[in-house]
N, C-alpha and C positions, 0 to 999 in steps of 0.2 A: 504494500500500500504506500503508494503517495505521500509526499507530507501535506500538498494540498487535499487528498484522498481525507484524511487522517483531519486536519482541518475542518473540514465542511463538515463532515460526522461528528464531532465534538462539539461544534454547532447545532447539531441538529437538522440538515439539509442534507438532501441528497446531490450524490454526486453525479456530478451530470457532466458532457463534454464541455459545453458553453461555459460551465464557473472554470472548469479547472483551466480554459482556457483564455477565460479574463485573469484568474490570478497570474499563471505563465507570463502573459502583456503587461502586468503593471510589478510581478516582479523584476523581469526586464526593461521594462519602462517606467519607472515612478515618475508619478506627477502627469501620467498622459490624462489625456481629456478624452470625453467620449470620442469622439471621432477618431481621436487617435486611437482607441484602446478598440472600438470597431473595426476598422484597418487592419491592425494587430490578428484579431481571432478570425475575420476571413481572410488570412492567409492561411488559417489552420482548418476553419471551417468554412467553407464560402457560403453555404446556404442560411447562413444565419442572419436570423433578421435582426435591424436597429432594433424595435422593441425590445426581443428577447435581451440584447445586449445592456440597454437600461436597463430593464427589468435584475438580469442579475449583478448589475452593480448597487443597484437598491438593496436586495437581499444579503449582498455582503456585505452592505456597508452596514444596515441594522443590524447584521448577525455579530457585527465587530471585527470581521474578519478583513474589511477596507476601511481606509478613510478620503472621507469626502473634503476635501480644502478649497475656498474661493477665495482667492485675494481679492482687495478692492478693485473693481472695474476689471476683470477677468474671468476667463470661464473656468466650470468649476473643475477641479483636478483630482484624480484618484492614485490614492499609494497602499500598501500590503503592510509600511510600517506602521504597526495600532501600539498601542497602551503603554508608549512609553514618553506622552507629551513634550515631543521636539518641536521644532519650530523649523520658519522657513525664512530663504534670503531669495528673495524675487528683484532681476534685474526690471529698471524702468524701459529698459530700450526694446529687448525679443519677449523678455516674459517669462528668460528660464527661471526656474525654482528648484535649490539647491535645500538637502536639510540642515539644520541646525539645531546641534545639542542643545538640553535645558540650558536655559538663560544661567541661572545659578540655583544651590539651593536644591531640598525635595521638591514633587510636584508637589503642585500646583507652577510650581518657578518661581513666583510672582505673589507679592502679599499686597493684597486689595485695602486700598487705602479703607474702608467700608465697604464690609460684604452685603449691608441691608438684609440680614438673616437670612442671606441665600449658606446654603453651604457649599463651597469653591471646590471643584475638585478636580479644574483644570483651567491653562491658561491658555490664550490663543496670540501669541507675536509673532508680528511680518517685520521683516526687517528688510528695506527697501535700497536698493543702488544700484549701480550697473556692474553687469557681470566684465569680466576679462575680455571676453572676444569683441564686446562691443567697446568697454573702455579703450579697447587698442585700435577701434577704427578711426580712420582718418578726419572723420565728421564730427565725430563727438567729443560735444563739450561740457565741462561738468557744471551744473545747478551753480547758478551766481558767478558763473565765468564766460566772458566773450570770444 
């Protein structure tokens, strides 16, 4: 058995080609977006529909077994790393999204100036700049420079 096999079962989902072959695409690809992660599995499976393809990104993102991330003004992005509240560094210029370890500290990361009797049990930072391949093009210029 699989360790995605193994996965989905401990969840409680049966395994089906279409999950094991979204997990494959976003273990290999973190942070792809649906289109991308579509793309991905009909290379493995063609006949399968976009539906299905949401469909079981929903299922494993409630089973816990994905996460769902949207930076501001971005579409949303799917990764296989769950339950260990990292964070992300999203370039301004293409949009990549690299991980980034807890901030500091156990989770949560991050001690909320005032919870308002929520109970906190996770933090959510973007950490915003440009990546390398674009800071080294020719064009770009950094925020407050001419």
């Amino acid at each position: 058995m699989s360790g995605f096999e193994a996965q989905l079962r401990a969840a409680s989902l049966r395994v089906t080609r279409p999950r094991l072959a979204v997990l494959a695409a976003l273990r290999d690809h973190p942070h792809a977006d649906t289109e991308t992660v579509l793309t991905l599995v009909r290379a493995e499976l063609p006949s399968v529909s976009h539906q299905a393809v949401y469909d079981v990104l929903r299922a494993l993102t409630d089973a816990g077994l994905v996460r769902r991330i949207q930076p501001a003004g971005a579409l949303a992005r799917y990764e296989t790393r769950v339950g260990d509240n990292h964070h992300h560094v999203v370039c301004r210029s293409c949009g990549a999204i690299e991980d980034v370890d807890c901030a500091a500290g156990p989770a949560p990361c991050l001690a909320a100036s005032a919870d308002h009797g929520f109970l906190i049990d996770e933090a959510e930072v973007v950490y915003w700049g440009t990546c390398p391949g674009c800071a080294a093009l020719p064009t770009h210029h950094e925020p407050g420079r001419t």
